[in-house]
C-alpha positions in Angstrom: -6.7 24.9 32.1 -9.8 24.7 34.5 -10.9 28.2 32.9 -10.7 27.0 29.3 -12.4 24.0 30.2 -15.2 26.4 31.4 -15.4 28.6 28.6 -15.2 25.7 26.1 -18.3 24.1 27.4 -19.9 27.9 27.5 -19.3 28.1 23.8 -20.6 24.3 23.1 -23.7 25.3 25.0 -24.2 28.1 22.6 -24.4 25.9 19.4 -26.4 22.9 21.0 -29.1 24.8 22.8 -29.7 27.4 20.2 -31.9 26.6 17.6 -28.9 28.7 15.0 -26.6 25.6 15.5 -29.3 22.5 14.7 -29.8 24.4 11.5 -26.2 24.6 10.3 -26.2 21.4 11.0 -29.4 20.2 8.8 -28.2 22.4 6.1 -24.4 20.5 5.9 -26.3 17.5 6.1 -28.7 18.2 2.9 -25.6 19.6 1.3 -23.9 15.7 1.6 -27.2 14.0 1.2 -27.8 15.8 -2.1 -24.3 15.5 -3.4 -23.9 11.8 -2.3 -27.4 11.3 -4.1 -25.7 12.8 -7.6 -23.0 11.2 -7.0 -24.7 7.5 -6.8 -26.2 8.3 -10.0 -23.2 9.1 -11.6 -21.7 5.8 -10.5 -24.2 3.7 -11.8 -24.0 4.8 -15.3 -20.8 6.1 -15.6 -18.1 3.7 -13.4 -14.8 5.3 -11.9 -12.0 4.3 -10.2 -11.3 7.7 -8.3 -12.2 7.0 -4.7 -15.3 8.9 -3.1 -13.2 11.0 -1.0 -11.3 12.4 -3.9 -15.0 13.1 -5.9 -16.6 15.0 -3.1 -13.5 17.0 -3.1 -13.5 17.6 -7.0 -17.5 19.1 -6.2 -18.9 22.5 -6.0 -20.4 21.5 -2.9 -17.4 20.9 -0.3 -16.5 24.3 -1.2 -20.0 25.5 -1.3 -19.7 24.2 2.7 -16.4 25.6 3.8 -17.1 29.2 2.0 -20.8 29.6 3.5 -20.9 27.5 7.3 -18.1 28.7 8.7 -19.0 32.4 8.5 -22.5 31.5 9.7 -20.7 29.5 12.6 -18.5 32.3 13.7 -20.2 35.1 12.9 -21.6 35.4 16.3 -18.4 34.4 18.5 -17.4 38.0 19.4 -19.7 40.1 17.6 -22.5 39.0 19.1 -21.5 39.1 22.8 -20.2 42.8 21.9 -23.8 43.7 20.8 -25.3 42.0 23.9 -22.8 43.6 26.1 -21.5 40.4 27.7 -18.2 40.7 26.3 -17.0 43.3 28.7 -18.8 41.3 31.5 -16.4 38.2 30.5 -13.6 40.2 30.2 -13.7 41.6 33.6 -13.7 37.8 34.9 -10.1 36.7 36.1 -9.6 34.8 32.3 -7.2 35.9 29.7 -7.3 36.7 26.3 -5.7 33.7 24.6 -8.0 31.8 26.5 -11.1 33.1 25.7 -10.1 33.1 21.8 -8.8 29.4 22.0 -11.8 28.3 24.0 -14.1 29.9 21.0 -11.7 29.1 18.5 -11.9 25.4 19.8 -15.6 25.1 20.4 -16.3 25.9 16.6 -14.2 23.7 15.0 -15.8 21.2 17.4 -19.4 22.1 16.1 -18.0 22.0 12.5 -16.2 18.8 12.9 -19.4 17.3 14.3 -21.6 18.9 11.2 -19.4 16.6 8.9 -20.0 13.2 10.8 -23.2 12.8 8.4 -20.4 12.6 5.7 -18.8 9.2 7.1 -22.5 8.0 7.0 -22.8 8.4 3.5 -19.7 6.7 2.5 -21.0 3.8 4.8 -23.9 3.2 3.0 -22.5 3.6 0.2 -19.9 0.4 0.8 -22.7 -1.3 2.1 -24.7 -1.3 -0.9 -21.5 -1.5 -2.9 -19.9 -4.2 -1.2 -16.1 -2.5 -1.5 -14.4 -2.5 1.6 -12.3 0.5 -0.3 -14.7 2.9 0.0 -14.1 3.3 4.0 -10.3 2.5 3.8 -8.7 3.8 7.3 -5.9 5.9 5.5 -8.7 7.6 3.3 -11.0 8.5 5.9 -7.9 9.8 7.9 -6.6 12.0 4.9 -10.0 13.2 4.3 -11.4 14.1 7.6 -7.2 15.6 8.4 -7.9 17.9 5.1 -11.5 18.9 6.3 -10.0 19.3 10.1 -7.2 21.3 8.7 -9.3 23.5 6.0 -12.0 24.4 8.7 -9.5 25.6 11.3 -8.3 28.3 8.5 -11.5 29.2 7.8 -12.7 29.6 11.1 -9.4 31.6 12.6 -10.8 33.4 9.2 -14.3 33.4 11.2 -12.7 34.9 14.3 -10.8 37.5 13.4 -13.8 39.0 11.2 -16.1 38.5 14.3 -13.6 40.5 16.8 -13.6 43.1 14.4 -17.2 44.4 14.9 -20.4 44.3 17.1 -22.6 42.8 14.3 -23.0 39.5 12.9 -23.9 40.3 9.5 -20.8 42.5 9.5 -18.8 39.6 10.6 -20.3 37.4 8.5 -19.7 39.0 5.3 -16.1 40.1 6.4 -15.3 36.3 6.8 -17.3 35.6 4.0 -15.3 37.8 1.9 -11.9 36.5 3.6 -12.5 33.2 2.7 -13.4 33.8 -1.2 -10.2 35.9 -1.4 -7.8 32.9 0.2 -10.3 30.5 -2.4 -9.5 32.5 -5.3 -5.5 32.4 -5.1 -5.8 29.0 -4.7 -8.1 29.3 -8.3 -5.7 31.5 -9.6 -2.5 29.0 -8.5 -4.4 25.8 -10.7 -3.5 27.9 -14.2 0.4 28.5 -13.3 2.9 26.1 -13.5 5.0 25.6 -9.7 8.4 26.7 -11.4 7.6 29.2 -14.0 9.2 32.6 -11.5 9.2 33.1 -7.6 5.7 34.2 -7.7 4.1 31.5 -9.4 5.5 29.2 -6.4 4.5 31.4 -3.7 0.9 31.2 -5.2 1.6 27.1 -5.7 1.5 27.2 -2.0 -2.3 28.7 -1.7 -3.3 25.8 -4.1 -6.0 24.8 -2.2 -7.5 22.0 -4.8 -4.4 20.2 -5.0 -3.7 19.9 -1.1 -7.4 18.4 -0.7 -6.9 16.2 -3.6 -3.7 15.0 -1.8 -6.2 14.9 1.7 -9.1 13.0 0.1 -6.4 10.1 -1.2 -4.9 9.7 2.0 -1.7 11.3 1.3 -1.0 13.8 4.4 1.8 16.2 3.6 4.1 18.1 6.3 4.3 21.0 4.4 0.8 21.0 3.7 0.0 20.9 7.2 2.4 23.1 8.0 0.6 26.0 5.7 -2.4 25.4 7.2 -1.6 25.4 11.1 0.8 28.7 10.4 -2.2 30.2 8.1 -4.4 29.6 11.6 -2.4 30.7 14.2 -1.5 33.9 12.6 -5.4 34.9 12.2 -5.8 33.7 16.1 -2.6 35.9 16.8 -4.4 38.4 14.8 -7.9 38.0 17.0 -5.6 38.2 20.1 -4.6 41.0 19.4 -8.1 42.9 18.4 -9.8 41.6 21.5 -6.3 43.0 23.5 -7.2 46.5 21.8 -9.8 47.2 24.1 -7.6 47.7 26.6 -6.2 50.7 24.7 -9.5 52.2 24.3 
């Protein structure tokens, strides 16, 4: 545990003292600025009764967020260290390979989680000014920030499996980036089928990415929701494991 420990705070150094991980974090935080700006407008001429949570989720620009940080965030996890040639270095170090991909599996979904505080800063304004204690209902914010938690950590196993693959970023990059359109677009493809039409059409139901975050951003935490997500995650990690094993073979 001592050594993961170690290699967490490695990777954590590698976002906060590089100048790489202060940008991803202004650019999330312009990304919810703006949208909570459009969104403020909306409200005041057009009244709803669907909570925040549930309208940010509805938006181009959560999406726009998932598909486009977390390649950027991972891109340089493996690939990078592979180019530099500190990979093997680290390798030859008495550590193993699950913990090396869990420590740099954890430390981005860290950074990533941290990226989305500005999020629960928004919302507080917002009530402020709108005087409903609604707006930062405990069950809410727990749904949402589950469904961002959850979503990110697919993404990002996504991220890591893309990055062990090859000794540049922009490889890596593009490779998650491509990943995580594909998993985006069965979800599309599962909102214009009906659950029980034929086996296939509920096989797809369960990619439905808009519905699960819908279900997230009202507070409503489903098993087999979460379930889909932390099998999704650990099968790309097994999958990472597995490439960074392969050098042994080489």
């Amino acid at each position: 545990m001592r050594v993961f420990w170690t290699l967490l705070r490695r990777e954590l150094s590698a976002f906060f003292f590089s100048l790489t991980g202060y940008v991803i974090i202004a650019a999330v935080t312009l990304i919810i600025g703006y949208n909570f700006v459009v969104f403020v407008q909306k409200l005041g001429s057009d009244p709803t009764a669907m909570p925040l949570t549930e309208m940010f989720y509805n938006s181009f620009y959560f999406w726009l967020i998932l598909l486009l940080i977390t390649p950027v965030i991972t891109m340089r996890l493996f690939a990078l260290e592979k180019a530099t040639g500190t990979f093997e270095t680290l390798m030859t170090t008495p550590v193993g390979d699950v913990q090396v991909v869990a420590a740099k599996f954890s430390a981005a979904v860290i950074f990533y989680m941290i990226a989305w505080l500005p999020l629960l800063a928004c919302m507080a304004i917002i009530q402020h000014f709108a005087r409903q204690n609604s707006v930062l209902d405990a069950g809410t914010v727990g749904g949402m920030y589950a469904g961002i938690l959850l979503t990110g950590s697919l993404f990002i196993s996504l991220g890591c499996f893309a990055s062990s693959l090859t000794r540049n970023q922009m490889t890596a990059a593009m490779i998650s980036f491509a990943l995580g359109v594909s998993l985006f677009s069965l979800g599309f493809l599962a909102t214009g089928r009906p659950a029980d039409a034929d086996w296939q059409s509920q096989m797809l139901a369960g990619f439905n990415l808009f519905e699960q975050m819908h279900n997230f951003a009202r507070g409503v935490v489903d098993t087999q929701t979460v379930i889909f997500f932390v099998s999704l995650t650990f099968l790309f990690l097994f999958l990472t494991v597995r490439v960074v094993e392969s050098r042994r073979w080489k």
